[in-house]
N, C-alpha and C positions, 0 to 999 in steps of 0.2 A: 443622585438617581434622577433620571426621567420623570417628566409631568407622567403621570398614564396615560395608554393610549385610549382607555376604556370609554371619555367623556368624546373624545376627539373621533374616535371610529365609528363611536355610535351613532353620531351624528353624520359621519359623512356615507355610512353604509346605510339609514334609515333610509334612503330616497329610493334605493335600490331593491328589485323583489330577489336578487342573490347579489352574492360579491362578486361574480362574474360578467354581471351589466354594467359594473363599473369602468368597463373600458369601451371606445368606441372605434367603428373600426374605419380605417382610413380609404378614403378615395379609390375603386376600383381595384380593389387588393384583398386579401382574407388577412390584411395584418392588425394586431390590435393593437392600440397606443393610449396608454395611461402617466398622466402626468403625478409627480408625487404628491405625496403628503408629507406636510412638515411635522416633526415634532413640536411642543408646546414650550418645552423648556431643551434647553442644552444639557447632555449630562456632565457632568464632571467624573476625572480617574480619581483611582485611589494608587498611590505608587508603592511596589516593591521592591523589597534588592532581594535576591534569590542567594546573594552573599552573605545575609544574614542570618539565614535556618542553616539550624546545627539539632542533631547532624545534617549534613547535605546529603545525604544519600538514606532515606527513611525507609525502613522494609516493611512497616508494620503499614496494615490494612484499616480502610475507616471502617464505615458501616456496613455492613452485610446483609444484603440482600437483592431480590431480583429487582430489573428496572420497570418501569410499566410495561404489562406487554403491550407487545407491539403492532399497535392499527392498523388494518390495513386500508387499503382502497377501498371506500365507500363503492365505487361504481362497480367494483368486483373487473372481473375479464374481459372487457368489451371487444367486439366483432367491429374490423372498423371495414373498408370498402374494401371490395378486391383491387388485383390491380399484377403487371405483367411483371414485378421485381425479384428477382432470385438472391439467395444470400449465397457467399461463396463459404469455404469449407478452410478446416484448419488443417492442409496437405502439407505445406511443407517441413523439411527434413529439422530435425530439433540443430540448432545451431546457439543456444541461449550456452553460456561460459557462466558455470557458476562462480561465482565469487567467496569473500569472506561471510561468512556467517555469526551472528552472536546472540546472544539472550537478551529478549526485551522485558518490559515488566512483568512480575510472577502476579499468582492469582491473589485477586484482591477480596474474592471473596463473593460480589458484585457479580452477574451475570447476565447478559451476555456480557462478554470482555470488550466491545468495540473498537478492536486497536486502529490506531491513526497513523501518522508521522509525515515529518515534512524535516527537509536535508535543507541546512547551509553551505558555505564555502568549506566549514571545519566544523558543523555539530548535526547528529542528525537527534531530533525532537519526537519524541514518543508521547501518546497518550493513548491511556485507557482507561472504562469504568473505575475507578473516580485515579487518576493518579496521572502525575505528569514526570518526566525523566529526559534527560538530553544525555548524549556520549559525545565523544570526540569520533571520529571515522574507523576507530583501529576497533570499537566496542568498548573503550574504559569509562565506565559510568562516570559520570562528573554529579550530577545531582537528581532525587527523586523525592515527590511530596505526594500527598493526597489531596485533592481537589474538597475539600472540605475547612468548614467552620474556622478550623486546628492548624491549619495547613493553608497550602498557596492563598486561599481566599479567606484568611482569618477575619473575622469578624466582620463576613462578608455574607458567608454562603448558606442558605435555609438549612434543611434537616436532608433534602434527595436534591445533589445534582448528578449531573449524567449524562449520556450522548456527548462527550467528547470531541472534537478535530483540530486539525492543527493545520496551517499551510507554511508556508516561505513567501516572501515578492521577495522577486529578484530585481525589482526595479527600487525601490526602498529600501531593502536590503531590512525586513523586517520579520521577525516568526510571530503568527496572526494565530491564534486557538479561541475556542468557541466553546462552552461549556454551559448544559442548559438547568435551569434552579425552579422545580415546581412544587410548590404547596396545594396537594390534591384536599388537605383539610381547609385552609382558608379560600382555596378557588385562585390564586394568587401565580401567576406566570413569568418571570424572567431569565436575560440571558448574561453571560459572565462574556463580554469580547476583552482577551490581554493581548498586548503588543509587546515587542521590545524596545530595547533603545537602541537598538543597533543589530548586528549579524551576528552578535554572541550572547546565546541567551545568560550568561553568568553577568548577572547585574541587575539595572532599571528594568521593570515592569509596567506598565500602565495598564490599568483594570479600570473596565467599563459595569456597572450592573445596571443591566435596562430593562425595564419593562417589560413585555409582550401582551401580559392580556388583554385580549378582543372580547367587547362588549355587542353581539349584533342583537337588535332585538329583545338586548335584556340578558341572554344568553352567555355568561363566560365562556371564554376559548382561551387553551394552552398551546404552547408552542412544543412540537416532538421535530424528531430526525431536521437534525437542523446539516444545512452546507454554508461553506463558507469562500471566497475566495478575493484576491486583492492584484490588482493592478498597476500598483505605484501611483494612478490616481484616486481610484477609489476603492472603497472595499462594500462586501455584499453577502446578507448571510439569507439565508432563504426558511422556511417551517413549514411544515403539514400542523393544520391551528386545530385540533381537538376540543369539543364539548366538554367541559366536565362536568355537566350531566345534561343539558337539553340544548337540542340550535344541529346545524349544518356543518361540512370538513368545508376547510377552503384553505389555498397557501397565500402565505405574507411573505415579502421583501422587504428588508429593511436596507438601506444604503446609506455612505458617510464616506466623507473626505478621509484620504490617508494623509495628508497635510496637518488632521487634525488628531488622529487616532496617533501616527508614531512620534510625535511631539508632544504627549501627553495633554494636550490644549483640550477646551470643553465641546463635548462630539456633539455634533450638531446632526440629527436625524431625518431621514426620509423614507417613507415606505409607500409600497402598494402591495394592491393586492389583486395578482392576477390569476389568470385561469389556470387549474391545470393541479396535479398533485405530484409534491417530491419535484417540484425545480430542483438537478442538482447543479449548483453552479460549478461551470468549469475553472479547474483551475489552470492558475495561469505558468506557461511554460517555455514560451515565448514572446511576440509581441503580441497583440491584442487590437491596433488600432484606436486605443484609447476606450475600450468598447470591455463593460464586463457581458459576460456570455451564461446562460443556463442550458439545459435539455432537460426533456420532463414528454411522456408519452402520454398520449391520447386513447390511443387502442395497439391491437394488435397488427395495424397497419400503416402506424401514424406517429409522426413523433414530432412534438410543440420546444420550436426556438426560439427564447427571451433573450433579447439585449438591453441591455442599461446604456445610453449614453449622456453626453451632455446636451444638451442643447439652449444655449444662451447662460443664464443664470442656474436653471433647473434641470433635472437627471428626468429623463423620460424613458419607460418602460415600452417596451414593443413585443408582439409575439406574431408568431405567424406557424403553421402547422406543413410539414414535410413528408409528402408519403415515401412508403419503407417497408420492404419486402417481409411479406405476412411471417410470423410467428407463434408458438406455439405456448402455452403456460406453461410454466415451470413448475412441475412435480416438486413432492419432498425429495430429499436429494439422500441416496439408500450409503448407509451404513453402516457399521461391524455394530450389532446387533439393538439398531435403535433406525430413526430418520433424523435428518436435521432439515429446518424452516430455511428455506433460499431466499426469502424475500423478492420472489419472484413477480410481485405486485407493482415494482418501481423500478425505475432508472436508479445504478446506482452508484456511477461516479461519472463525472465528465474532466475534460481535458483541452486547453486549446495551445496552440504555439501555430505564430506565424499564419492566422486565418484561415486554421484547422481546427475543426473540432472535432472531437470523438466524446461515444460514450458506451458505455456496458451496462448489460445487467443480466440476470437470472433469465432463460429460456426455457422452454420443453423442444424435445425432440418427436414431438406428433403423440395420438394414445398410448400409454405403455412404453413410451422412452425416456430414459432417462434424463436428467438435468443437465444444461449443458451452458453456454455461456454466449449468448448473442452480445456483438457490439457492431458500431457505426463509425465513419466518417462523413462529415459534412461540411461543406463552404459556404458562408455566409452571406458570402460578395459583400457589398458595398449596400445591403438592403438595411432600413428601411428607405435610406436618400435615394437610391437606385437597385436598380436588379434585382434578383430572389434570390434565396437559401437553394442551397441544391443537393442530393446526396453525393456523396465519390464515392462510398463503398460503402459497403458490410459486410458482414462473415460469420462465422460458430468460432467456438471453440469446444472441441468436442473429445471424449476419449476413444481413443482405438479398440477397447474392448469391452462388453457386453457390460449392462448393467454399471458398468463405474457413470459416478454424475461428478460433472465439473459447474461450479456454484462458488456465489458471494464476489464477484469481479471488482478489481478495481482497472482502471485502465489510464494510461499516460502516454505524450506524444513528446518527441524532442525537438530539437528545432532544425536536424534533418530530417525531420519524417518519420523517424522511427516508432512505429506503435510496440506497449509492451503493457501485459497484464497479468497481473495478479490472479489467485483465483483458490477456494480449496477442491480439492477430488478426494472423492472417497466410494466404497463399496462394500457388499456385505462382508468383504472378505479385506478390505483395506480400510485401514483406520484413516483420518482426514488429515491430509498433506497438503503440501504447500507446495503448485504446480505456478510455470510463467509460462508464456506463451507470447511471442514476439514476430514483427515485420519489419523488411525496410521500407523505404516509400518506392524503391525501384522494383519491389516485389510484384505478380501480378496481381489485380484488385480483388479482393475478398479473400487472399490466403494469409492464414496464420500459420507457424509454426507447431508440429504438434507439443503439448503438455509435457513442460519436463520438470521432474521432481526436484525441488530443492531442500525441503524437511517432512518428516512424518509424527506421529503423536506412536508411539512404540506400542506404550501401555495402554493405551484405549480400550473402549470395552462397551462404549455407548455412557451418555449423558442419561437416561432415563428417566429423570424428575421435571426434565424439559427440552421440547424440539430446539431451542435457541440457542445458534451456535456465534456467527461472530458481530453479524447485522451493518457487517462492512469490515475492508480493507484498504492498503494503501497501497501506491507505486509512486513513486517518482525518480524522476531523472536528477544523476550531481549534477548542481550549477557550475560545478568545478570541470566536469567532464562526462559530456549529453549523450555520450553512449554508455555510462554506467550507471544501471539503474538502480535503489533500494527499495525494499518492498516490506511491508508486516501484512501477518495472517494471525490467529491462532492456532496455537496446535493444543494437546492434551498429555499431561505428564500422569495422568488415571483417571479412571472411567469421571471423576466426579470433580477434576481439578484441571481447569486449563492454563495455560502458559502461553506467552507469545513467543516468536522466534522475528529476529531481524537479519533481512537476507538480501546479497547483491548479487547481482550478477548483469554481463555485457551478451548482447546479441548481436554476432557476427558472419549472420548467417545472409540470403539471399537468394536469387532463383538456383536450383539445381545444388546447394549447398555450397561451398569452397573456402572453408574456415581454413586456418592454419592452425586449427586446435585442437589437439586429438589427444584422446584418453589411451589408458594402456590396453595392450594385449592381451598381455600376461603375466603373470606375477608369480614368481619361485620364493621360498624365503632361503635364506643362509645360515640366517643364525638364528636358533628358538622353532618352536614349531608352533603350524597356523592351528588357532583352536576357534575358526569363526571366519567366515565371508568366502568373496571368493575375487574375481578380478573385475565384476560386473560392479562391487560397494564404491570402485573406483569413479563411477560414472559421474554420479552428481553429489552434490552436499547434503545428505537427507536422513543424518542419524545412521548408515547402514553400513558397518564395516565390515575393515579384513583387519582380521585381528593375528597377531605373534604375537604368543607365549616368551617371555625369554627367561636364557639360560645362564647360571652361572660360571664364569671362567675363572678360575683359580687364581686370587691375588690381585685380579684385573676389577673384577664387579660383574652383574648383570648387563646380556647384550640382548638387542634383539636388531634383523636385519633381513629388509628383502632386497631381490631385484625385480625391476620389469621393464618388460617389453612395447615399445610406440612404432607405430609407422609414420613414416616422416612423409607428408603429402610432395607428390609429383616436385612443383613450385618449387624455386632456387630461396634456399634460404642461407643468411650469413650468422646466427644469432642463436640463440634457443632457450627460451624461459621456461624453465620447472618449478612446477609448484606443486605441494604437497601438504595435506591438512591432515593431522593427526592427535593423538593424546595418550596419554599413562594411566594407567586405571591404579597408579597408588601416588606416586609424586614425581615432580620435575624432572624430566631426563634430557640430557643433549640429543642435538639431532644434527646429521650431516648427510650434505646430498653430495652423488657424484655422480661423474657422467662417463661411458667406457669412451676411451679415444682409441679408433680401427687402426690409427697408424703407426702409434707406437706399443698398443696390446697393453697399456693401463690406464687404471679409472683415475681419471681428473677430478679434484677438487669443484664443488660449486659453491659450497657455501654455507653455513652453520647456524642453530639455532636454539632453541629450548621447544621441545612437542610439555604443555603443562597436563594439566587433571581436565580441562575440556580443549573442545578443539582448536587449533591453534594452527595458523597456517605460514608455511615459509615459502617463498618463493626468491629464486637465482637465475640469474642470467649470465648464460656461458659467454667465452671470450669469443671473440671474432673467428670465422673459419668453422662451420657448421660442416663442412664436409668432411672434419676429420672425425664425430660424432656419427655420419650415416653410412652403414655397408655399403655393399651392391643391392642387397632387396630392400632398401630405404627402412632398414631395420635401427632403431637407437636404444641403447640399453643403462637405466637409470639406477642406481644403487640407493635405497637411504636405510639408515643407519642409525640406531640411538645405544646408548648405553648411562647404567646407572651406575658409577665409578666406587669402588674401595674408598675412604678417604682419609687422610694421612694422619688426621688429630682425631678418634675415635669414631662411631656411628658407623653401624651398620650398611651396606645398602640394601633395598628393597626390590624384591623381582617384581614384575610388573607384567602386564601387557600392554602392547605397541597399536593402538586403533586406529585405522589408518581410514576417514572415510572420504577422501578427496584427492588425485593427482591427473595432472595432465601438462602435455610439452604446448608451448604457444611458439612457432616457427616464425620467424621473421628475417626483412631482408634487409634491416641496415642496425 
C-alpha cells in the first residue's frame, strides 16, 4: 500500500488559499500547467489468477445497499459568457444495424447499477455495483465475482466499494478496472486499480490499493466518480475529492507508468490537482500522440481541456478552457410513473482516437423541455508546444416526440471518425430503453442520427424509493472491427429490480442514408398462428416481438413458420445475408432459413440452427447470384421455420411459441 498522501498534500496545498492556485499559467496563453507530485512510497500489487475461483461464474450478490448519494457540483449551473456558436441537431436518417445482443450482470442488489465494459480482441469485460464478469463475443459467460472482501479483492477490500470502470489499451494490450474503497466511519479513502497480464482476462491479475485521502487544512477528502484511461504509456484515473464532513470539492489526478502497472512491478505515483470538477478522461481509441486527454466543463458555455504529457523525466498537467455553444440544464428525465436523476451536472464520458476528441453528457432543451443529450468534438492541435484547442463540432441528441428525454450518454469515436453513443430514453408512457445514436466523419457537422432502440425494461413501473438510475454508461468500438460497436445501459426486469443488457451494433449510415440493410415489409405466417407483434417488432433488438403460436402436425411434432417481405435497395448486389433473432418460450427448437429463388419458383436452402429459451441469433449468407433472389419490384422473400420434432426413443414434444424479435437482409456486392 501507498505512503498517504494526507502528510504529503497537506503540506503542498497549505501554501495555497484553494487547490486551484496550484497551477500557473503560461506565458500569454489562458493555459494552466502544473507539474506532479510524487508519491512517498511505491506501491506494491497483490497477484491474482481469476483461474482459481470456483465456482467461476458466481451469481450470488454481496452487500446490499445504496451507494453514497451522489454529489453534485458545488458551483451548481453556472452562466458562462455568450458567444455566436450554434449546436447542430440529431436529423439524420437511423442507419445504426443492430447487432447480437445478450445479458449482462443481474441485480446485485447495490444501487445504482453503474454498468461499465470495455472489449478485447475476444472478451468483452463487464462491471457493475460491486461485481465484475467477462464473456467471449458470442455472450458465453466465462467468469463472474463480486468486488468484495470474498471475492476478486479477497482480503483486500473494506466494508463499501463502488463506482466501478473498466477500459482496454489497445496499445498494451491490457483490461485496466478502477474500483473505489471508502470508509465513511474511519474517514479513510482508497482506490482498487487491476490490470491483466495480457488480452485475456482468464489468468494473472495485478491489484493495486492506494490511498486517495486528501488532507487540506486538516480537512479529510474522499475520492467519488472516478475515470480512468491508458495509453500504452501511461495510465490516469481522475476523482471529484469530497469532505467527509468539513473543507472544499476539488478534482485529483493521479498518474503512473503502464510499463509498471502491466508487469505487475511496484507503481510508482504522481498526481495533481487541477481545476475543474469530473475531468472525464478520455478514453483511448486510437492513437493519442503520446498524450492522455480529459474534458471537464466550466459553465454552460465553456468547456476545460487537460492533457498529461511527458516532459523530460516528469508528466506535466496542462489545461486550457474552449468556448462552446451555450446550453441548457438538464431536467429530471420523465418516466412511466417516477423521474430519474440525469446527472446532468457533469461531463460524462469522453473519447479520443487519432487527435479527436469527444464528449457527452446530460442537457436540457430550454424551460419545460425535456432531457436530451449534448455532446462535442474537439482538436487539440499540437497545444500546449504550439497552437490551440479548437471546437469541430457539436450537436443534440434529441427524441422526435414530445416529452420523451434522452439521458446518461456515453460516447465513442473510431479511428475513421465514426462517432456512436450510448444513451437511455424514456417517458411517462415509455419505460427506460436503450437507444444509440451514430455519425460518420463524412457526415455534415453537428448531425447525429436519430435515437434508435435497441432494448427496453418490459415490466417497469418506476424505481420509487429513489431518482437514481444508472450514473453512467458505456460504448466502445471492437478492436477487432472499428465499425462494430458494443455498448451497456441498464434496463429494469420490475419496478424495483434492474438488469443490465449488452448490446452491438454497426453504423452504416451517412448523408442522405444508402445502407444496404433493410428490415422487412411484411410478415404472413404459414404455419401456427400469430398470437403477439406485428412486422414493425422486426425493426430493432429491443425485447418486442412477433410471436407464432405453433401447431401440431400428426406424427411429425410441433411447427411453427413465417414468411417475409424485403425490398432490395436500387444498388447491384451479388450476395445477401439474412439474419434473424429469435426464441422458444418452452425449449430448444431447430430453426431453418430460406430464400425464394424467382427462377426456378422454389425456396433455397440458407442455412440451419437452434432459436433456444432466449434470443439467439442466426445469420446466412446466400450463394452468389442475388439476382435470382430479386423480382422486378426489387421484392425478396425470406421463409424461417422451426419445428420441435416427435423423437424416436420416447418424450414427448412441447408446443411452444416462435418470438421472433430481430431480422433484416444485408445486400452486398461481392
Amino acid at each position: 500500500m501507498a505512503g498517504s498522501w494526507r502528510g504529503l498534500l497537506a503540506a503542498s496545498l497549505a501554501v495555497c488559499a484553494s487547490v486551484a492556485i496550484a497551477q500557473t499559467p503560461e506565458p500569454g496563453s489562458n493555459t494552466n500547467t502544473q507539474k506532479q507530485l510524487v508519491s512517498s512510497a511505491p506501491v506494491k500489487p497483490v497477484i491474482t489468477d481469476s483461474r482459481k475461483f470456483f465456482p467461476q461464474v458466481n451469481r450470488t450478490a454481496g452487500r446490499k445497499n445504496l451507494k453514497p448519494e451522489n454529489p453534485k457540483d458545488p458551483n451548481g449551473f453556472l452562466i458562462g459568457p455568450p458567444n455566436n456558436l450554434r449546436m447542430g441537431d440529431s436529423i439524420l436518417p437511423n442507419n445504426n444495424k443492430a447487432g447480437a445482443k445478450f445479458p449482462g450482470i443481474g441485480f446485485t442488489g447495490l444501487t445504482p447499477p453503474d454498468p461499465h465494459l470495455a472489449v478485447g480482441p475476444n472478451h468483452v469485460l463487464q462491471v457493475v455495483n460491486t461485481k465484475i464478469a467477462w464473456y467471449d463475443k458470442l455472450g458465453n459467460i466465462q467468469f463472474e465475482q463480486n468486488f468484495d472482501n470474498s471475492g476478486f479483492y479477497a482480503g483486500l477490500a473494506g466494508n463499501f466499494v463502488f463506482d466501478p470502470k473498466v477500459v482496454y489499451d489497445p496499445v498494451a494490450k491490457r483490461f485496466v478496472t478502477i474500483v473505489l474503497d471508502v470508509d465513511f466511519d474511519t474517514f479513510e479513502s482508497y482506490f482498487f486499480i487491476s490490470v491483466s497480464d495480457d488480452d485475456d482476462p482468464n489468468g494473472l491479475w495485478y491489484t493495486y490499493k492506494i490511498e486517495n485521502t486528501v488532507s487540506v487544512g486538516g480537512d479529510l477528502h474522499w475520492g467519488d466518480y472516478p475515470s480512468i484511461t491508458s495509453n500504452g504509456d501511461m495510465m490516469a484515473c481522475s476523482f471529484n475529492m469530497f469532505p467527509f464532513a468539513n473543507g472544499g470539492v476539488f478534482a485529483m489526478v493521479i498518474a503512473f507508468d503502464v510499463a509498471e502497472a502491466a508487469t505487475g512491478a511496484d507503481l510508482n505515483l504522481s498526481s495533481f490537482f487541477p481545476n475543474g470538477f469530473t475531468l472525464q478522461m478520455s478514453r483511448v481509441f486510437g492513437d493519442t500522440g503520446g498524450s492522455i486527454f480529459a474534458i471537464g466543463k466550466v459553465n454552460n458555455s465553456t468547456m476545460r481541456l487537460t492533457r498529461i504529457r511527458r516532459v523530460g523525466p516528469n508528466k506535466v498537467l496542462s489545461q486550457t478552457n474552449i468556448a462552446v455553444p451555450a446550453y441548457s440544464n438538464a431536467p429530471l428525465a420523465n418516466a412511466v410513473g417516477d423521474f430519474r436523476d440525469t446527472i446532468g451536472d457533469r461531463v460524462l464520458c469522453s473519447a479520443v482516437s487519432d487527435n479527436k476528441i469527444v464528449a457527452a453528457m446530460s442537457i436540457g432543451d430550454g424551460p419545460g423541455g425535456a432531457a436530451r443529450v449534448g455532446w462535442w468534438e474537439f482538436d487539440p492541435s499540437d497545444w500546449p508546444v504550439s497552437g490551440s484547442p479548437t471546437l469541430v463540432q457539436s450537436g443534440v441528441i434529441q427524441a422526435t416526440q414530445s416529452g420523451r428525454s434522452i439521458y446518461m450518454p456515453s460516447i465513442a469515436i473510431n479511428q475513421q471518425g465514426t462517432i456512436s453513443v450510448i444513451a437511455t430514453a424514456s417517458s411517462q408512457s415509455e419505460s427506460p430503453s436503450i437507444v444509440v445514436s451514430s455519425r460518420k466523419a463524412t457526415d455534415p457537422l453537428g448531425q447525429m442520427s436519430v435515437p434508435f432502440k435497441l432494448a427496453s425494461s418490459p415490466n417497469y413501473a418506476g424505481f420509487g424509493f429513489s431518482l437514481r438510475w444508472g450514473d453512467y454508461a458505456s460504448v466502445v468500438p471492437d478492436p477487432n472491427d472499428h465499425t462494430r460497436f458494443f455498448g451497456t445501459c441498464n434496463t429494469a426486469i420490475s419496478s424495483f429490480t434492474w438488469t443490465t443488457d449488452i448490446v452491438t451494433w454497426q453504423f452504416q449510415g451517412g448523408v442522405g442514408g444508402g445502407s444496404n440493410d433493410v428490415a422487412p415489409t411484411s410478415v404472413t405466417p404459414v404455419i401456427g398462428s400469430v398470437s403477439g407483434g406485428s412486422v414493425a417488432d422486426f425493426a430493432a433488438l429491443d425485447s418486442s416481438t412477433y410471436d407464432v403460436t405453433s401447431v401440431l402436425v400428426p406424427n411429425r411434432g410441433f411447427y411453427a413458420a413465417y414468411d417475409m417481405t424485403f425490398v432490395a435497395p436500387s444498388s447491384t448486389s451479388n450476395r445477401i445475408r439474412a439474419t434473424v433473432s429469435a426464441q422458444s418460450t418452452t425449449s430448444a427448437v431447430a430453426g431453418y432459413v430460406y430464400i425464394w429463388n424467382f427462377n426456378t419458383n422454389a425456396w433455397e436452402y440458407m442455412g440451419s440452427g437452434t432459436f433456444g429459451t432466449a434470443q439467439t441469433e442466426l445469420s446466412f449468407l446466400s450463394r452468389a447470384g442475388a439476382s435470382d433472389f430479386i423480382d422486378g419490384s426489387n421484392n425478396v422473400q425470406v421463409r424461417v421455420f422451426s419445428l420441435q420434432p416427435i423423437r424416436r426413443r420416447g418424450g414427448s414434444p412441447l408446443p411452444y411459441d416462435l418470438q421472433s424479435d430481430f431480422a433484416n437482409l444485408q445486400f452486398m456486392s461481392n
